[in-house]
BADO-8427 format. One record per residue (C-alpha): residue number from 0; x, y, z; residue in one letter. Coordinates in steps of 0.5 Angstrom, whole numbers, always signed. Example, Ala and Ser with C-alpha at 12.3 -4.5 7.8 and 13.67 -1.06 7.14 Angstrom:
BEGIN
    k     px     py     pz  r
    0    +25     -9    +16  A
    1    +27     -2    +14  S
END
This chain:
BEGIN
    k     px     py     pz  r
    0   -191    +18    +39  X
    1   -187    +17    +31  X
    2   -182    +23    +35  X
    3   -180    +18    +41  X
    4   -181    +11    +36  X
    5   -176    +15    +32  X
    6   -171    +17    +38  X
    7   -171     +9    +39  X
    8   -169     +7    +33  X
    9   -164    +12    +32  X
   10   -161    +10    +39  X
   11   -161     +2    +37  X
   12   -158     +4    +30  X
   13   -152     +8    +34  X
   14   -148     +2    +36  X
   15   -149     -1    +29  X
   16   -148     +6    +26  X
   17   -141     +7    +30  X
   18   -139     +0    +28  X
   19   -139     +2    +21  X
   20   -137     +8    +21  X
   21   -131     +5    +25  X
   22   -130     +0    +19  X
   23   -129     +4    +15  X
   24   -124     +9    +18  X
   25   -121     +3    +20  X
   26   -121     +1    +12  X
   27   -119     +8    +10  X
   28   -113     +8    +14  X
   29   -111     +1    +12  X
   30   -112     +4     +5  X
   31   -108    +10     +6  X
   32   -102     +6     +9  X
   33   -103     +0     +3  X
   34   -101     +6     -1  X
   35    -96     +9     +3  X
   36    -93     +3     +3  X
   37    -94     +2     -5  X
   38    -91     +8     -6  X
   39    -85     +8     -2  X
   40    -84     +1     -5  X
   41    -85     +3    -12  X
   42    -80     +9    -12  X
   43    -75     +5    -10  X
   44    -71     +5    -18  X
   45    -67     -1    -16  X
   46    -67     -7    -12  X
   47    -62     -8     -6  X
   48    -58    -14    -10  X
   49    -51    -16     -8  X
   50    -46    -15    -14  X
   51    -40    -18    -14  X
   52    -33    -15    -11  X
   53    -28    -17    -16  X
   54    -20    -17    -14  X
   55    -15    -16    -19  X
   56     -8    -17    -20  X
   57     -3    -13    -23  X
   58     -2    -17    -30  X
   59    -10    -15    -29  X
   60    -12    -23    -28  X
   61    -18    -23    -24  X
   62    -16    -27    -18  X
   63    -22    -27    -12  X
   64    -29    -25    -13  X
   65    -34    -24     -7  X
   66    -41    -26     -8  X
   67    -47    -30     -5  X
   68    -51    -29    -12  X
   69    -48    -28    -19  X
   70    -51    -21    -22  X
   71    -47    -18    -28  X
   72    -53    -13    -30  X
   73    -53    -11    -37  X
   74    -57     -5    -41  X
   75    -63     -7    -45  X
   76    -57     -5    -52  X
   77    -53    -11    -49  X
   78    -58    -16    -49  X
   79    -58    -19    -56  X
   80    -65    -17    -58  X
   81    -67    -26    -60  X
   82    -67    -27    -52  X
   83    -71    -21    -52  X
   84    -76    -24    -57  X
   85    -76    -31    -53  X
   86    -78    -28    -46  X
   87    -84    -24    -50  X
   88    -86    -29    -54  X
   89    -86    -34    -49  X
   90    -88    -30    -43  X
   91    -92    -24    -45  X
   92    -94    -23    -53  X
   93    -98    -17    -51  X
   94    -93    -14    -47  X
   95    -92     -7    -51  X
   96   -100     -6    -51  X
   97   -102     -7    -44  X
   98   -102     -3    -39  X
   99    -99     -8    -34  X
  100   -104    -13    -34  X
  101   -107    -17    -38  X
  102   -116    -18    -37  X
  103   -116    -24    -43  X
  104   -110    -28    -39  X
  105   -113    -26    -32  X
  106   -120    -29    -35  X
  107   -117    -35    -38  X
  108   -114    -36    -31  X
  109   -120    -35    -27  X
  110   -125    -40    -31  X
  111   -119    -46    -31  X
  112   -118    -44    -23  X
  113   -126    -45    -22  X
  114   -125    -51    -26  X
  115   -120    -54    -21  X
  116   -122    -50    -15  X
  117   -116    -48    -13  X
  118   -112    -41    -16  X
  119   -106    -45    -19  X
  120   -107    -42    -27  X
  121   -102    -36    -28  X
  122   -103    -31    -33  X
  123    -97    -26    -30  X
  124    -95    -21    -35  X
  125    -88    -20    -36  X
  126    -89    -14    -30  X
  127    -93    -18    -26  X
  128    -88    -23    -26  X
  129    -83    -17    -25  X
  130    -87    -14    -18  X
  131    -88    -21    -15  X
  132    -80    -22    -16  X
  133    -78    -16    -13  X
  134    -84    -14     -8  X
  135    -89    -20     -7  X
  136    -89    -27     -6  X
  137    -90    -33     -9  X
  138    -96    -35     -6  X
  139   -102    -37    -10  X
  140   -108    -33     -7  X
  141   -113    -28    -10  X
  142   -111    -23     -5  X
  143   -104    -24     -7  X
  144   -105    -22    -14  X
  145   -110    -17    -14  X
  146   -104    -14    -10  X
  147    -99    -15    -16  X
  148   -104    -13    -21  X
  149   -104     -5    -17  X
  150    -97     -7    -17  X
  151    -96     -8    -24  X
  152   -101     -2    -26  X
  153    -97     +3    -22  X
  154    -90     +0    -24  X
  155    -92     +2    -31  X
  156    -94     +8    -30  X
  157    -87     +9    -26  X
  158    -82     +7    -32  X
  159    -83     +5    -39  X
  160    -83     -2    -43  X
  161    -76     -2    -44  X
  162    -74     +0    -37  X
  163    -78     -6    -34  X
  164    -76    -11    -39  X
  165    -68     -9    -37  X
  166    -71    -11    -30  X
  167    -74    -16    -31  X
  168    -67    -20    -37  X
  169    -65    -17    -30  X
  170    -67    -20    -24  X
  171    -70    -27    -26  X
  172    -68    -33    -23  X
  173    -63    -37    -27  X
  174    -62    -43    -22  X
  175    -56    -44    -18  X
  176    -55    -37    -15  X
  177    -55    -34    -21  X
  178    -60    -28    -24  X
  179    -60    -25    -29  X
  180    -59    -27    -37  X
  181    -52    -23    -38  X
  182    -50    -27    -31  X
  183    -53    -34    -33  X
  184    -49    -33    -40  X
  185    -42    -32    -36  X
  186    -45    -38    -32  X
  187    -47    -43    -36  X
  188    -42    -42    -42  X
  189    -36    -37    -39  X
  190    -38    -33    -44  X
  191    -41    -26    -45  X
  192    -48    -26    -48  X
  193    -47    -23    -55  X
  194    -42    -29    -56  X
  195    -48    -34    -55  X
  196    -51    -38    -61  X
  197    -58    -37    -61  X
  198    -59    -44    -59  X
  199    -55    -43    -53  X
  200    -59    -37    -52  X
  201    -66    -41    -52  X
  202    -62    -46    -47  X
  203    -61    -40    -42  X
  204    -67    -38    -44  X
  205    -71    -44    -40  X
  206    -69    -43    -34  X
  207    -73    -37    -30  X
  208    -79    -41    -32  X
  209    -78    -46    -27  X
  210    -71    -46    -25  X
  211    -72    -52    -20  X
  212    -74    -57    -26  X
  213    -70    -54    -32  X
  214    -63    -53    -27  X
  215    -59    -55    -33  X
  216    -54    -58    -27  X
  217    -59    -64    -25  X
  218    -64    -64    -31  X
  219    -60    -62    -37  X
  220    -65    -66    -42  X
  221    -71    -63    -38  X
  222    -68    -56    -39  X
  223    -67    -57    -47  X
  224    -73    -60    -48  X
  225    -76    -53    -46  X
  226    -70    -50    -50  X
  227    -73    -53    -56  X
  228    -81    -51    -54  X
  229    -78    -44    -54  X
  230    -75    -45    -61  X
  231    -82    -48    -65  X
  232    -85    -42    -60  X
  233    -80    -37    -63  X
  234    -81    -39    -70  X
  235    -89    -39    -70  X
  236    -88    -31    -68  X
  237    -84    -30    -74  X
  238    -78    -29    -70  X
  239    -74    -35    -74  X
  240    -77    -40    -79  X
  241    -78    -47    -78  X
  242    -73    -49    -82  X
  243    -68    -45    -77  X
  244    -72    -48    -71  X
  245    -69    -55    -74  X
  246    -63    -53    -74  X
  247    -62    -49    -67  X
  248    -65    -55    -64  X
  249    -60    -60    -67  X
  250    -54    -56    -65  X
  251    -50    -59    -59  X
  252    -51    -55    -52  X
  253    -45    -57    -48  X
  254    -43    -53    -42  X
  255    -38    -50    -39  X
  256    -39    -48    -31  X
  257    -36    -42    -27  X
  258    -33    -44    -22  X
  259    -32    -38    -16  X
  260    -25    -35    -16  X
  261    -22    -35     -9  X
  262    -14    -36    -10  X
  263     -9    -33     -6  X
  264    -14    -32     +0  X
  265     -8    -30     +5  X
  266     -7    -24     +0  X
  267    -15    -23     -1  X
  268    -17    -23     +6  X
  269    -12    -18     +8  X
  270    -14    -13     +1  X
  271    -22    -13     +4  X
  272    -18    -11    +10  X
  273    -15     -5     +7  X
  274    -21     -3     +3  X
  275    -24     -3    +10  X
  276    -19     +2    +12  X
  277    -18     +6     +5  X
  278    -26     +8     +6  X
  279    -25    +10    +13  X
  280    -19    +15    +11  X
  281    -22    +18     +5  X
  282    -29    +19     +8  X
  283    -27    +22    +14  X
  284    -29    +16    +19  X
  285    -21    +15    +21  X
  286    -21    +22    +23  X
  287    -28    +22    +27  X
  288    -26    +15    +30  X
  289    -19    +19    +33  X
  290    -23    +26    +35  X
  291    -29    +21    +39  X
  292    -30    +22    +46  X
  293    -33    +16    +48  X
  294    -33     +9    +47  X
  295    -41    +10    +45  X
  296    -39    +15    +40  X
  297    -34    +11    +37  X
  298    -39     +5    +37  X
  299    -44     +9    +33  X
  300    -39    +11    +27  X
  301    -37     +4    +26  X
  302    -43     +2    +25  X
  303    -44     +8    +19  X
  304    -37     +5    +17  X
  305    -41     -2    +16  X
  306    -47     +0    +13  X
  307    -43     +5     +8  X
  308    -39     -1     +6  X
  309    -45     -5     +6  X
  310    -48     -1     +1  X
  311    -41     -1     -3  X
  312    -41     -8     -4  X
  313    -48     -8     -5  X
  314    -47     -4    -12  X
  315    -41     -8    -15  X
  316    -34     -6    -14  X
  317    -28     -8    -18  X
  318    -21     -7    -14  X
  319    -14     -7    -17  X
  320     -9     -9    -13  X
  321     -1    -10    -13  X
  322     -1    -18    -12  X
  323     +5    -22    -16  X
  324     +2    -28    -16  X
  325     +8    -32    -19  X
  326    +11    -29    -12  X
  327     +5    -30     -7  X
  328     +5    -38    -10  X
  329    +12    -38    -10  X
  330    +13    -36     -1  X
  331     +6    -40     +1  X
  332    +10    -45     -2  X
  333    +16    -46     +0  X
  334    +16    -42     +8  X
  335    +10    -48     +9  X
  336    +14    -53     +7  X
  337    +21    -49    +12  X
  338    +16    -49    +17  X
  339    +14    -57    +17  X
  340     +9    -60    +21  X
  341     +7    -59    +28  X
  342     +4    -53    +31  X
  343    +10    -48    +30  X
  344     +8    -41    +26  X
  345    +10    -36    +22  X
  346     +8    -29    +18  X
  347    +12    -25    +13  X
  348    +10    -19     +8  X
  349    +14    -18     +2  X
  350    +14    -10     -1  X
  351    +16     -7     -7  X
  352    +21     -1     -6  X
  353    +20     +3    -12  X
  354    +13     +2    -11  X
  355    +11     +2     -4  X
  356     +6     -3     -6  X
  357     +5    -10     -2  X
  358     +6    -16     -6  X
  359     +6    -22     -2  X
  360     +3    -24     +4  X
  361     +4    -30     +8  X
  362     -1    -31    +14  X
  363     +1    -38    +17  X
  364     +1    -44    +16  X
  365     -6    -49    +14  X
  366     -9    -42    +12  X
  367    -16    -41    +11  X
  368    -20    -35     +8  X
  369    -22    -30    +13  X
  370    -17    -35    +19  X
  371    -13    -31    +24  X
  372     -8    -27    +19  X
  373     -2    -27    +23  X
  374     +1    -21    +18  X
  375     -3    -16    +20  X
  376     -8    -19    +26  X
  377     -2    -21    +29  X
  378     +2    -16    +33  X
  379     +8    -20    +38  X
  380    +13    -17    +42  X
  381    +18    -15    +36  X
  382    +25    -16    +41  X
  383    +31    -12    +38  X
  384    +27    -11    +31  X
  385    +25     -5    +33  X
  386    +31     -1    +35  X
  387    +33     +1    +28  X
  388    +26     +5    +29  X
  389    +26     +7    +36  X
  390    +33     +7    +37  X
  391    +39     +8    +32  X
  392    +36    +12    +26  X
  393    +33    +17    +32  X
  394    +39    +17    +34  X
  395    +43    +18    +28  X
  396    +38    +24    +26  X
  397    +38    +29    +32  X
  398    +46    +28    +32  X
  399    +52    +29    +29  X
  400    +55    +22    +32  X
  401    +57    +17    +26  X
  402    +57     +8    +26  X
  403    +65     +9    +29  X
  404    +62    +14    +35  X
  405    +64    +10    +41  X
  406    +58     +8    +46  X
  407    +60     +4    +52  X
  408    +56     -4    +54  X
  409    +57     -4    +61  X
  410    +51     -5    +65  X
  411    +46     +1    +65  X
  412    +39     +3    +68  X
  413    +33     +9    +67  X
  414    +30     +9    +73  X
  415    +28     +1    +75  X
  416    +30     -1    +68  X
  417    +36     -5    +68  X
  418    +36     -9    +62  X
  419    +42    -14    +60  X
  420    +46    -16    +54  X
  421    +45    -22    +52  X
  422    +48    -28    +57  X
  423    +48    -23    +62  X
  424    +56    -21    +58  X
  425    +58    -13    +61  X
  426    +62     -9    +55  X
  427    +66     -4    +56  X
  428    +67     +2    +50  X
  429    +65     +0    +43  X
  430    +63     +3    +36  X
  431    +55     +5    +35  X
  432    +57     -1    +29  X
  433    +59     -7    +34  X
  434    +53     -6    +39  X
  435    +49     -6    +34  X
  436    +51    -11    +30  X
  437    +52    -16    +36  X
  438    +45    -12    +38  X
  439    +48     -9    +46  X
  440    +42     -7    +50  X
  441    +45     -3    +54  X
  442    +48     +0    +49  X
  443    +41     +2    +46  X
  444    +38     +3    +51  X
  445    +44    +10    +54  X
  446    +42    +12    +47  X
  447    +35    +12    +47  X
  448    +37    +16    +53  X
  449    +40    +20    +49  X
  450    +35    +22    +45  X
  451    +29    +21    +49  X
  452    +23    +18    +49  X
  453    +18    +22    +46  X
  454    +23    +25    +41  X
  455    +23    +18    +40  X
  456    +16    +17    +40  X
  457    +15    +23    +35  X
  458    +19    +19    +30  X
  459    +15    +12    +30  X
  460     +8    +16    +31  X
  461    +10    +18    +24  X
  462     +9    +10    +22  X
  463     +3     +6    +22  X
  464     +4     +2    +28  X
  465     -3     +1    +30  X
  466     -3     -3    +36  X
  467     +3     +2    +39  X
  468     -1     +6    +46  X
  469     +1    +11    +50  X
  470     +2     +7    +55  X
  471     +9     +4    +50  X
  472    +12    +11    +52  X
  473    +17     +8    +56  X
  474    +24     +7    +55  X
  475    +23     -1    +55  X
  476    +21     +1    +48  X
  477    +29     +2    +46  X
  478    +28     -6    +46  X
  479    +22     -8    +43  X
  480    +18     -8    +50  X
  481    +11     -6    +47  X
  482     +4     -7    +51  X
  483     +1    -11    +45  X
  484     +7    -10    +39  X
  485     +8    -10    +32  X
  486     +5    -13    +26  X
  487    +10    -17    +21  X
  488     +6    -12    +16  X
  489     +8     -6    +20  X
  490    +15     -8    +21  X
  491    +15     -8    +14  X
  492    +12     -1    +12  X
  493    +16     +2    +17  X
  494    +23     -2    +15  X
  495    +21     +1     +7  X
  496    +23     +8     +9  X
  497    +31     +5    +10  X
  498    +31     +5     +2  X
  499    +31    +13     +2  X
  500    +28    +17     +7  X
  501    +22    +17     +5  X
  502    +16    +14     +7  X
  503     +8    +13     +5  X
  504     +4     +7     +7  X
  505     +5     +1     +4  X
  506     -1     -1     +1  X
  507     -4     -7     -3  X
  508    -10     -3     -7  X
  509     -8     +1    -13  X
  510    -15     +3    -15  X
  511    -22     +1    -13  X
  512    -28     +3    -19  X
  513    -35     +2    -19  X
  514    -39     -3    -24  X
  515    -39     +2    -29  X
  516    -31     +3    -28  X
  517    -31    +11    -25  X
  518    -26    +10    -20  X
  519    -28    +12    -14  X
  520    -22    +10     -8  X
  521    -14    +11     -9  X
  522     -8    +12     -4  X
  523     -5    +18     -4  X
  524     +3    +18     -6  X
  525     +5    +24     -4  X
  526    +12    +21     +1  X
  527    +13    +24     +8  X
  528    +22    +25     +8  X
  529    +23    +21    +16  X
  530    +30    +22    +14  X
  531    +36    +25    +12  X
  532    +41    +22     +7  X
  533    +46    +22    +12  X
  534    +42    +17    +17  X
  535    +40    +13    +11  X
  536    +47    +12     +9  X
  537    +48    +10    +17  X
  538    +43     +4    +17  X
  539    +44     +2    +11  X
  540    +51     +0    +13  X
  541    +50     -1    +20  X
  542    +44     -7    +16  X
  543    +49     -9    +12  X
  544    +54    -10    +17  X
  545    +50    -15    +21  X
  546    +48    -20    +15  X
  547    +56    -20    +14  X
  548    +58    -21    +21  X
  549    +53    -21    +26  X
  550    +47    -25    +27  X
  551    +44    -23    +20  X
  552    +49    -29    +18  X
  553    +45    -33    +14  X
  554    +41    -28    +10  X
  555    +43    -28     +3  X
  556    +41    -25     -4  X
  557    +43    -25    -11  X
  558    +42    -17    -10  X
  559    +47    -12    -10  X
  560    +46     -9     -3  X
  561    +42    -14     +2  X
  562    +42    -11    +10  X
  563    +37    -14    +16  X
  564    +36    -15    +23  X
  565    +34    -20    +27  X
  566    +30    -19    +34  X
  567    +29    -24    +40  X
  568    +25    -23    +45  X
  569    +25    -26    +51  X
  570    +25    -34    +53  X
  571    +26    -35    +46  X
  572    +18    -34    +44  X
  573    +19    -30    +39  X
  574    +25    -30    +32  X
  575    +24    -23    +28  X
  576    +28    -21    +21  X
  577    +26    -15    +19  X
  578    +30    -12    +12  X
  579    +32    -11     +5  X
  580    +35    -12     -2  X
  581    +35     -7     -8  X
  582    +28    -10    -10  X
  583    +25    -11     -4  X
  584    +24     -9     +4  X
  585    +21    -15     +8  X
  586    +20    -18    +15  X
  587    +18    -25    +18  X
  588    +16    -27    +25  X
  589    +17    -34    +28  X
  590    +14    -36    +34  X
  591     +9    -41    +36  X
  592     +0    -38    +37  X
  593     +0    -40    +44  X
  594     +7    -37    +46  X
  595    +12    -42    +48  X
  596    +20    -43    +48  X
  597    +24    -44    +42  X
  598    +31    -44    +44  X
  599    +33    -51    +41  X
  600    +31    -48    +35  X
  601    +36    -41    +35  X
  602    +41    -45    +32  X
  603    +36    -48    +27  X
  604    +36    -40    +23  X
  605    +29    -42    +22  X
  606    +27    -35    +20  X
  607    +34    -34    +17  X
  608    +31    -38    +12  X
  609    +24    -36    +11  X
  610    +26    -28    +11  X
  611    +31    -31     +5  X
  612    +24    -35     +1  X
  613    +21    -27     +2  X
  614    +28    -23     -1  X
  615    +28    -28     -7  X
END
């Protein structure tokens, strides 16, 4: 009977035996992932923070910064050891004694927060308050902070009082957007931290307790009444005297606000452009992106390329840059002001023949950071432009023929393309200088005949054109007839190789460090020779010759040499002017966003005037 009534009992326990057997599975699971998620967060040595990407120009003047947050970490030496003393003092006495967490505090806390029924007294440490900034919330539970004392115990065990204090100067909150003491120093008083008075320092120092409430910006007396409590706190741990306090509570505090730097947006957006560009060619994704064999794959290394550019931005970069900005002002300036009111548009780049570097950008008119660029996100039909490149420079380089060599300008066909001169005139027999001058299309287009088009190809894909396609391979390309076209930029780069043969990409960016100064990306120098001195020598006349006496007429600089060719395209919907002095090489393009005519304003010379503004 005592065998069966225990049979019973043990069957009715089951369920009640499976149910806590379950629980407590489930509760070990619940641990096991707790911990796994703990670790996982622990070992993670530093916070993923954006720092700031800062843009310098070639006097060395910081000219843009990119940044959400203002962040300049410093290490625990560069923090004046008074500030250091203000944060212990106020925030956590013992912190070189316990081990994360602080009973007495927490006991003390628990008896006020019985008293008032609710969990609103704090008795954070230094670390609790590190471990609720980086991994927890806010939120005022006994759930939560038993959490953030595992947290902090675990964090202590993981780096030493030093490390976490450095985190901590670090990642607290200064209002404003602003985190950090080194960066509430650059902030507040645009100075670095080792300039600070010890009254400034107090004054910074208020912030991070309540940032809303001591926001120096709305509630500076809040602010420095806080700023003199941590004064008489500093004093009464010996740190400073009360005669001291006195004295630093009596100082004025007068700030000095950063503002963010965001000058010359149009070269600065195309600096973020090229950054872009630099890391893909030195990390091999320019090379894996031209070898991809489907849309998908080209997809997926795009996506890689942003998240390793994410990651770069995240860690703080320093770019130096080529930008004149006495220039960059001085072209803004004076095209906007050519170009007037209404819709009518332009895009030029300046660059510097010595150097091969890009100095001055004009991205059109009413400009805006990150607008439509139209120097370098603009390819438009470049019209006769571009026959120096595909046409006359080729030529000149797989013959013996000179600019006195004879071409004929009658009517001329490949195929079905018939093109004609402009105004439908016939010539007959010329000089390769009078057709190129008065820019004879048929003339061009028997000498690109003669050449070849994919000779001609092979010379041009040694430039950066990047919206050129193998569908261009045509022979309208003689006259500038492309899917897509050139950029005002491209036209530029590929013109520089005019000043002597060589060529290399023209590039805006000298050199870009971490935060720490490493340099990590530069542009290679080393010049591909595109021609010989004999085909120099040719163009150069042959550019000459067309601001001379052709229809680069109105073009002029104070340079000893100067040479430029013009491009139209058809109905009048596009003026180019592409060229050089001793100085620089330069190109501009007139036209309108949506495509429309211009004849009534060809003899305006409106892009004459815009190319002279880039030359000066």
């Amino acid at each position: 009977m005592k065998k069966v009534l225990g049979i019973i009992i043990i069957t009715l326990c089951l369920p009640t035996i499976w149910w806590i057997g379950s629980n407590i599975r489930t509760e070990l699971n619940t641990t096991q992932v707790h911990a796994q998620q703990i670790e996982k967060k622990i070992d993670v040595p530093e916070v993923q923070v954006q720092l700031p990407v800062t843009l310098i120009d070639q006097n060395g003047q910081i000219f843009s910064e990119e940044y959400v947050e203002w962040r300049q970490p410093l290490t625990l030496q560069q923090i004046p050891q008074i500030a250091q003393e203000i944060f212990i003092a106020s925030e956590d006495a013992d912190f070189y004694d316990h081990i994360g967490f602080d009973f007495s505090a927490i006991i003390r806390a628990v008896v006020a927060n019985s008293n008032a029924n609710t969990a609103s007294q704090g008795g954070s440490t230094i670390t609790q308050q590190l471990v609720r900034m980086r991994y927890l919330s806010d939120e005022k539970t006994y759930e939560r902070k038993l959490t953030e004392l595992f947290y902090a115990y675990e964090l202590e065990k993981k780096y030493d009082k030093d490390a976490i204090l450095t985190m901590y100067l670090n990642e607290s909150y200064f209002s404003n957007q602003v985190y950090g003491i080194g960066s509430a120093a650059t902030y507040y008083f645009q100075k670095p931290i080792q300039e600070l008075s010890i009254a400034e320092l107090a004054f910074i120092s208020a912030i991070p307790n309540n940032p809303s409430l001591y926001n120096p910006l709305k509630n500076f007396d809040e602010t420095k009444a806080r700023q003199e409590r941590l004064l008489d706190t500093l004093a009464a741990s010996g740190s400073i005297t009360k005669e001291d306090a006195t004295s630093y509570k009596a100082q004025p505090i007068t700030l000095n606000v950063k503002s963010k730097v965001q000058s010359y947006p149009m070269y600065s957006t195309y600096v973020l452009q090229e950054l872009r560009w630099l890391v893909a060619e030195k990390e091999g994704y320019t090379e894996r992106l031209q070898n991809s064999q489907s849309e998908e794959e080209k997809k997926s290394i795009k996506a890689q390329l942003d998240n390793r550019l994410s990651t770069l931005f995240q860690n703080g970069l320093t770019v130096y840059t080529a930008l004149d900005p006495i220039k960059q002002a001085h072209d803004e300036e004076r095209m906007t002001a050519i170009l007037g009111k209404g819709e009518l548009q332009a895009a030029g780049a300046v660059i510097n023949n010595s150097s091969r570097e890009i100095v001055s950008l004009y991205a059109g008119k009413n400009y805006e950071k990150f607008d439509y660029h139209r120097a370098y996100q603009g390819p438009r039909q470049p019209g006769s432009a571009f026959k120096p490149l595909a046409v006359y420079a080729p030529f000149f380089e797989t013959t013996t023929h000179t600019p006195d060599s004879i071409v004929n300008g009658g009517s001329y066909c490949v195929g079905s393309f018939c093109p004609e001169n402009y105004g439908g005139y016939q010539y007959g027999d010329v000089s390769i200088r009078t057709a190129f001058r008065n820019s004879f299309n048929t003339s061009a287009l028997r000498l690109f005949n003669a050449v070849g088009v994919e000779t001609a190809f092979a010379y041009l894909n040694r430039f950066h054109f990047r919206s050129i396609v193998a569908k261009d391979h045509t022979y309208a390309a003689s006259l500038g007839g492309l899917t897509y076209g050139v950029t005002a930029l491209e036209l530029a780069d590929a013109y520089t190789s005019f000043i002597d043969g060589s060529y290399v990409l023209a590039h805006s960016i000298r050199k870009v460090t971490a935060n720490d100064g490493t340099e990590l990306y530069s542009w290679d120098k080393e010049r591909d020779q595109i021609w010989s001195p004999k085909t120099v020598k040719y163009m150069r006349e042959l550019l000459a010759d067309v601001v001379a006496n052709g229809t680069g007429q109105g073009v002029y600089s104070n340079s000893n040499y100067v040479g430029a060719k013009t491009g139209t395209t058809n109905d009048y919907r596009d003026y180019w002017l592409a060229g050089l002095n001793d100085h620089y090489t330069a190109a501009v393009w007139l036209g309108y966003d949506k495509p429309q005519t211009m004849e009534k304003l060809e003899s305006y010379k409106i892009h004459h005037k815009l190319f002279n503004v880039l030359l000066e």
